[in-house]
DRENDO-1510 file (C-alpha; in Angstrom, 1 decimal, always signed):
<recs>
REC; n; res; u; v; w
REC; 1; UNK; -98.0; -111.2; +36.9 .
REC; 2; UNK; -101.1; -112.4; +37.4 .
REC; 3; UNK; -100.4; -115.5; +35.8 .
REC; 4; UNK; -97.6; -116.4; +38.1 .
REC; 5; UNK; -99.9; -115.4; +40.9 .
REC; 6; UNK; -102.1; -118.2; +40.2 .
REC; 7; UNK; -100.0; -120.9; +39.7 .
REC; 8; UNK; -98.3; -119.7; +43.1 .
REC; 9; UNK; -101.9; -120.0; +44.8 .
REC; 10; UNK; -102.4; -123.8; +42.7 .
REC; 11; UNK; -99.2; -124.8; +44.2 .
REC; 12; UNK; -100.2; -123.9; +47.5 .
REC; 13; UNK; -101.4; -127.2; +49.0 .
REC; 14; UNK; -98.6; -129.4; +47.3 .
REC; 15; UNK; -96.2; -129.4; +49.6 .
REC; 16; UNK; -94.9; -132.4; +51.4 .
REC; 17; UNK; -95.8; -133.6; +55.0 .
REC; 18; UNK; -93.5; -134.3; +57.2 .
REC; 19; UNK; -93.7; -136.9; +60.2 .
REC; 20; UNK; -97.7; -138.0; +58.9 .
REC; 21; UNK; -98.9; -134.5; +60.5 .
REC; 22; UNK; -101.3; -132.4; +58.6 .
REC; 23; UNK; -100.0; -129.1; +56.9 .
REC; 24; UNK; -99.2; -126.2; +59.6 .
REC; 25; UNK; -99.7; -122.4; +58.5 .
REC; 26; UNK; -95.7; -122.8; +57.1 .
REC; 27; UNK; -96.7; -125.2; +54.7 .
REC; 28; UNK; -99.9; -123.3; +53.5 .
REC; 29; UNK; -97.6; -120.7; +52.3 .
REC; 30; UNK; -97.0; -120.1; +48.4 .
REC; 31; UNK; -94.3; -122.2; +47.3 .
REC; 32; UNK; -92.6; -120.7; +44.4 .
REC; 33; UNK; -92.2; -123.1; +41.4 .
REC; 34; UNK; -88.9; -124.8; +41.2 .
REC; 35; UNK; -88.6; -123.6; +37.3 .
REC; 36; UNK; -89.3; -119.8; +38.7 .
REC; 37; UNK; -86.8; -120.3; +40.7 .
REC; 38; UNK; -84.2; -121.0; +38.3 .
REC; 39; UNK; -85.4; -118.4; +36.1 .
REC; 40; UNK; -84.9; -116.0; +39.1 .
REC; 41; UNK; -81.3; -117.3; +39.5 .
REC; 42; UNK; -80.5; -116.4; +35.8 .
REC; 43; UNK; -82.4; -113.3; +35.8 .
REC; 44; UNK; -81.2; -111.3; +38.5 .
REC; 45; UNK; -78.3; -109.7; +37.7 .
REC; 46; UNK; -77.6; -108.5; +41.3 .
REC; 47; UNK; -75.2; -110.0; +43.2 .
REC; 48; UNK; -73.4; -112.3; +40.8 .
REC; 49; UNK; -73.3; -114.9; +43.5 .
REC; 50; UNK; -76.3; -116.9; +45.7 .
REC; 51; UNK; -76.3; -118.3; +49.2 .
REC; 52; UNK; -78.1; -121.4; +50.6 .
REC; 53; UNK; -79.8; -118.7; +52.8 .
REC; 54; UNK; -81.0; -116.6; +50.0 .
REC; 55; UNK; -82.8; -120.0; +48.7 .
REC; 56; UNK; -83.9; -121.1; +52.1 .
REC; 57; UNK; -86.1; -118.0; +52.4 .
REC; 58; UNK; -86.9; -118.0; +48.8 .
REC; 59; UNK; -89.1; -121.4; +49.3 .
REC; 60; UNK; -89.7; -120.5; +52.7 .
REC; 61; UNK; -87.4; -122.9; +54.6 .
REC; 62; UNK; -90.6; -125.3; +54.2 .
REC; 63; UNK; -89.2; -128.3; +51.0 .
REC; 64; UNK; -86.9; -130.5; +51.1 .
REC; 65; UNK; -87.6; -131.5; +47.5 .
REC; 66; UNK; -87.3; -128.3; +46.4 .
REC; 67; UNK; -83.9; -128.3; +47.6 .
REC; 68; UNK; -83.1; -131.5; +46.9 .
REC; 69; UNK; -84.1; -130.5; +43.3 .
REC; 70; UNK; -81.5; -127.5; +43.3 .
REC; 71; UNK; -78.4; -129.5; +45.0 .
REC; 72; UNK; -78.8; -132.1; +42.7 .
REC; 73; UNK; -78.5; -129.5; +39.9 .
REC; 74; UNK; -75.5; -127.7; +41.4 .
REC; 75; UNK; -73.9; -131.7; +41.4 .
REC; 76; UNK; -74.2; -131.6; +37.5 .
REC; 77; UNK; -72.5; -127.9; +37.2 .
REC; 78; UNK; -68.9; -128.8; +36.6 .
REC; 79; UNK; -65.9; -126.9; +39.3 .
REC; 80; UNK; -68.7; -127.1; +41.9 .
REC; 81; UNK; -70.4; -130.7; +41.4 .
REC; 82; UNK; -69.0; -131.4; +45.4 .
REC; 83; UNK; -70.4; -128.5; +46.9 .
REC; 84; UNK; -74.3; -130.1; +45.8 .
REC; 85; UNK; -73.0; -133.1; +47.1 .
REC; 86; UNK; -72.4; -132.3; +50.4 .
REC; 87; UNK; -75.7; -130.5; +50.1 .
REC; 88; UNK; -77.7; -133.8; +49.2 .
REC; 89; UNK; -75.5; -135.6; +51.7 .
REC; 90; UNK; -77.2; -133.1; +54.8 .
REC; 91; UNK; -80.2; -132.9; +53.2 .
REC; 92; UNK; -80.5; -137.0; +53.1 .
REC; 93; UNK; -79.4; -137.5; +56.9 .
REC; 94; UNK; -82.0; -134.9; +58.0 .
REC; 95; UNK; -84.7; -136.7; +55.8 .
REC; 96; UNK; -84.1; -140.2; +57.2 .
REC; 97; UNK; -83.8; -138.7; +60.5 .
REC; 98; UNK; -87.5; -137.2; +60.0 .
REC; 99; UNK; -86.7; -133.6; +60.8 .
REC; 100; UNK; -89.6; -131.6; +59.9 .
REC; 101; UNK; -87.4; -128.8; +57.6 .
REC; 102; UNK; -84.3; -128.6; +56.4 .
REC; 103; UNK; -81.5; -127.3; +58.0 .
REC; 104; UNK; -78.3; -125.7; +57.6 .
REC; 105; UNK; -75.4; -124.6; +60.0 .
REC; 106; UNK; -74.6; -120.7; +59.8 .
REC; 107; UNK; -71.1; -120.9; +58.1 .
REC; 108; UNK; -72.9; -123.4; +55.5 .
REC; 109; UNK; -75.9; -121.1; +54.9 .
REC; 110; UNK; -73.6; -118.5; +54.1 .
REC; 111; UNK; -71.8; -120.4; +51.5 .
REC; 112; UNK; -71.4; -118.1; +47.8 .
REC; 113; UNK; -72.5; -119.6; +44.9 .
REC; 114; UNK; -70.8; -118.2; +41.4 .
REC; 115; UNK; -73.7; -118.0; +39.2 .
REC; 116; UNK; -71.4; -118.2; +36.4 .
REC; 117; UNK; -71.3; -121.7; +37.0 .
REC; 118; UNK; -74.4; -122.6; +37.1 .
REC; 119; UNK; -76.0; -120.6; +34.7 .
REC; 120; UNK; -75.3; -123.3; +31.8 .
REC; 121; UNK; -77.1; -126.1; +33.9 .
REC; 122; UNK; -79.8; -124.3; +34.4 .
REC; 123; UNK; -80.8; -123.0; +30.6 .
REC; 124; UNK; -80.6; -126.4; +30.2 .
REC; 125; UNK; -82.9; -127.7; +33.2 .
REC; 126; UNK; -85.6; -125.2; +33.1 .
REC; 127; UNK; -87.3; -126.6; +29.8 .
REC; 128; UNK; -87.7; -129.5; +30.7 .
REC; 129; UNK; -88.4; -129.1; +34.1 .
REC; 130; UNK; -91.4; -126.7; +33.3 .
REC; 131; UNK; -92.9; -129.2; +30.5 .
REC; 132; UNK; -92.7; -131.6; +33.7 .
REC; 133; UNK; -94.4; -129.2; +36.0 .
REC; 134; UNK; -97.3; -129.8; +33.6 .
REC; 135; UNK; -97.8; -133.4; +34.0 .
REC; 136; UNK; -96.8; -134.4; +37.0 .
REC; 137; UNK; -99.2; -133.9; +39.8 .
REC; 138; UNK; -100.2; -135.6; +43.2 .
REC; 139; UNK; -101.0; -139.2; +42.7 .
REC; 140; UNK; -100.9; -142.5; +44.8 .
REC; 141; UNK; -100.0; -141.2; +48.1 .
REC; 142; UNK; -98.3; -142.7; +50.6 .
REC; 143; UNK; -97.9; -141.7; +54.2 .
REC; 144; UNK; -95.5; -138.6; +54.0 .
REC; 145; UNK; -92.9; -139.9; +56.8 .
REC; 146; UNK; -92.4; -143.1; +55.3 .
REC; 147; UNK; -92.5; -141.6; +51.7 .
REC; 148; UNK; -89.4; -139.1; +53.5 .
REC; 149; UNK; -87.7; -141.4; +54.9 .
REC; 150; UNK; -87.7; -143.6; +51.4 .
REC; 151; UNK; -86.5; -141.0; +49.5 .
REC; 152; UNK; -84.0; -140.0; +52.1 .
REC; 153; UNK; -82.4; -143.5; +51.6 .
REC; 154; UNK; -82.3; -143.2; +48.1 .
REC; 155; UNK; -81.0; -140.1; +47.7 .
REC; 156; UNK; -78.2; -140.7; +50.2 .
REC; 157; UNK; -77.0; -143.8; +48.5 .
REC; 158; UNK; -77.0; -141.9; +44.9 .
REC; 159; UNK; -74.6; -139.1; +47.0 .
REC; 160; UNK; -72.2; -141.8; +48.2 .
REC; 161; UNK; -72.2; -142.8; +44.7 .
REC; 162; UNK; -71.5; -139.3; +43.5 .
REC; 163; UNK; -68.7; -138.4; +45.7 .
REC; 164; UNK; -66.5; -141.5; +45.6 .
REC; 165; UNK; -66.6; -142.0; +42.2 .
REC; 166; UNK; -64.0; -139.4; +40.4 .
REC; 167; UNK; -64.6; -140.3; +37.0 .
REC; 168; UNK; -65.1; -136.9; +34.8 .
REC; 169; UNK; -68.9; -136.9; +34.0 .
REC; 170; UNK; -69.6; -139.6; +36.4 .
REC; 171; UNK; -71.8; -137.1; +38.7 .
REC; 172; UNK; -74.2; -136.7; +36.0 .
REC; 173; UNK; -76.3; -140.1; +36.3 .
REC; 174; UNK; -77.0; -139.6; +39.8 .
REC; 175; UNK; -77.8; -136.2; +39.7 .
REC; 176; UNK; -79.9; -136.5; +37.0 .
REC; 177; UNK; -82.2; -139.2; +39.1 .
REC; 178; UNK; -81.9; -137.7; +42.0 .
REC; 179; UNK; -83.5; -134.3; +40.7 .
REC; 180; UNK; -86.3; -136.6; +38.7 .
REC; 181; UNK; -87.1; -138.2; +42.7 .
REC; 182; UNK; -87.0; -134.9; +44.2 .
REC; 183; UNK; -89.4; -133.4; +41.5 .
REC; 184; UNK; -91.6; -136.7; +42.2 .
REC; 185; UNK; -91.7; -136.3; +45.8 .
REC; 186; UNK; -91.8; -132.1; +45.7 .
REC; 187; UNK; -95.3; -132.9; +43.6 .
REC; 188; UNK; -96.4; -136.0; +45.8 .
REC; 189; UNK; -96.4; -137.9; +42.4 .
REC; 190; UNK; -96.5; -141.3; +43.9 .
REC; 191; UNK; -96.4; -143.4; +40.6 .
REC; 192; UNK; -93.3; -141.3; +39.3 .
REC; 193; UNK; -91.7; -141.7; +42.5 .
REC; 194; UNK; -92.1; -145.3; +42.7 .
REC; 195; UNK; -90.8; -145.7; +38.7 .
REC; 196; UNK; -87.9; -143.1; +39.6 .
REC; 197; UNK; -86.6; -145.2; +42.6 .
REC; 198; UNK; -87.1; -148.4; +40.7 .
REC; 199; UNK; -84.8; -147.1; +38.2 .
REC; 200; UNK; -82.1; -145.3; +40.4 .
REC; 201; UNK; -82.2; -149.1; +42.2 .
REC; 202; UNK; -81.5; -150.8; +38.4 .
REC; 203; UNK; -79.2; -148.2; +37.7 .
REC; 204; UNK; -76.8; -148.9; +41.5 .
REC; 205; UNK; -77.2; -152.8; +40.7 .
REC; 206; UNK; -75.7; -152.3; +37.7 .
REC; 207; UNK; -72.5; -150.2; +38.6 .
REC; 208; UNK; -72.5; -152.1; +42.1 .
REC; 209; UNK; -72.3; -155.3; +39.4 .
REC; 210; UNK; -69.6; -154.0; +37.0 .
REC; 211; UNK; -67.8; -152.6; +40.4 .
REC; 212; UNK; -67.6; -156.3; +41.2 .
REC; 213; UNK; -66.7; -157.6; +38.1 .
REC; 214; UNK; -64.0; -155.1; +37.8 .
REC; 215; UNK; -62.2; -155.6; +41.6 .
REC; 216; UNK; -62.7; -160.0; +40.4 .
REC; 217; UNK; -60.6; -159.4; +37.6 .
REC; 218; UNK; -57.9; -157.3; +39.5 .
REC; 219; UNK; -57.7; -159.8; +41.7 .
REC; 220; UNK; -57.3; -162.8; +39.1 .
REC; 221; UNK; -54.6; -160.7; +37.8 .
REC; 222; UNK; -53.2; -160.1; +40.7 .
REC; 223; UNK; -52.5; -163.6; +41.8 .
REC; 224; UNK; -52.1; -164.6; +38.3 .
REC; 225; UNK; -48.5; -162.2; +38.5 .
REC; 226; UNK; -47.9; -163.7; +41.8 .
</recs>
């Protein structure tokens, strides 16, 4: 306990700005870990379901990479992959828009979440998210409304990407990079949120590029038959 108590109190001044202001009293608050907070989704056995309001005022209503982190996990889980899409889709509109914390409307907030399937993503996150947690720590800022705003961009193009494309495993690149951004800019890690944009950029010219190549040969078949 007392452990977890002082890596609460060491995370307590890496929080994100928001619009270039300095940190208000809401962001001085203890942010709880986003690897505790997976480890509190599989440990507690009461209810067997979550709701977006339960996690808002787990972290406090204060991070959008914290969320960010979580929705892009929910768009790996399989049956509910669309429900973390929509998630990242609000949560990217608010973030280019600069609002200061996330939102949610009430019906959306109140959303249930079977645990049961998202249990197996998160065994598998939480490892490696908490030898992350070890490493990665504030480096190379940049001015927190621009550094939103970039990251907002990013992230929004990766959900486009993840909800048109209805390929069976297809949502697991983008989800995977958008959690690795959302860990980078939850830790103000500038260097690892420059390399992970830089990467998610590669990774949308290529399929943007084999996209093209594909609909140039449909249409040389096409006129081909005709």
């Amino acid at each position: 306990m007392h452990g977890e108590m002082e890596l609460l109190r060491s995370r307590n001044d890496r929080i994100p700005g928001c619009l270039g202001a300095a940190p208000g009293p809401l962001e001085r608050r203890a942010v709880v870990p986003a690897s505790a907070l997976l480890r509190r989704l599989i440990d507690d056995t009461a209810p067997d379901h979550f709701t977006l309001k339960w996690l808002m005022d787990s972290i406090h209503q204060q991070s959008f990479g914290m969320l960010l982190l979580l929705a892009a996990l929910v768009g790996v889980a399989p049956l509910i992959s669309t429900i973390g899409g929509f998630l990242l889709l609000l949560l990217a509109v608010q973030m280019l828009c600069g609002c200061e914390e996330p939102k949610f409307p009430t019906r959306m907030a109140d959303w249930s979440i079977a645990k049961r399937h998202l249990r197996p993503v998160l065994v598998r996150a939480i490892p490696p998210l908490e030898w992350l947690e070890k490493i990665v720590h504030p480096q190379f800022a940049a001015p927190a409304n621009l550094t939103k705003r970039l990251v907002g961009a990013v992230v929004l193009l990766f959900t486009i990407r993840l909800l048109i494309t209805p390929i069976p495993m297809s949502n697991i690149p983008p989800s995977v990079m958008i959690a690795l951004i959302s860990l980078a800019y939850l830790e103000q890690d500038g260097l690892l949120l420059v390399g992970a944009v830089l990467v998610a950029c590669v990774l949308l010219g290529i399929e943007l590029s084999l996209l093209w190549q594909l609909a140039h040969d449909a249409m040389t078949v096409a006129m081909n038959r005709g």
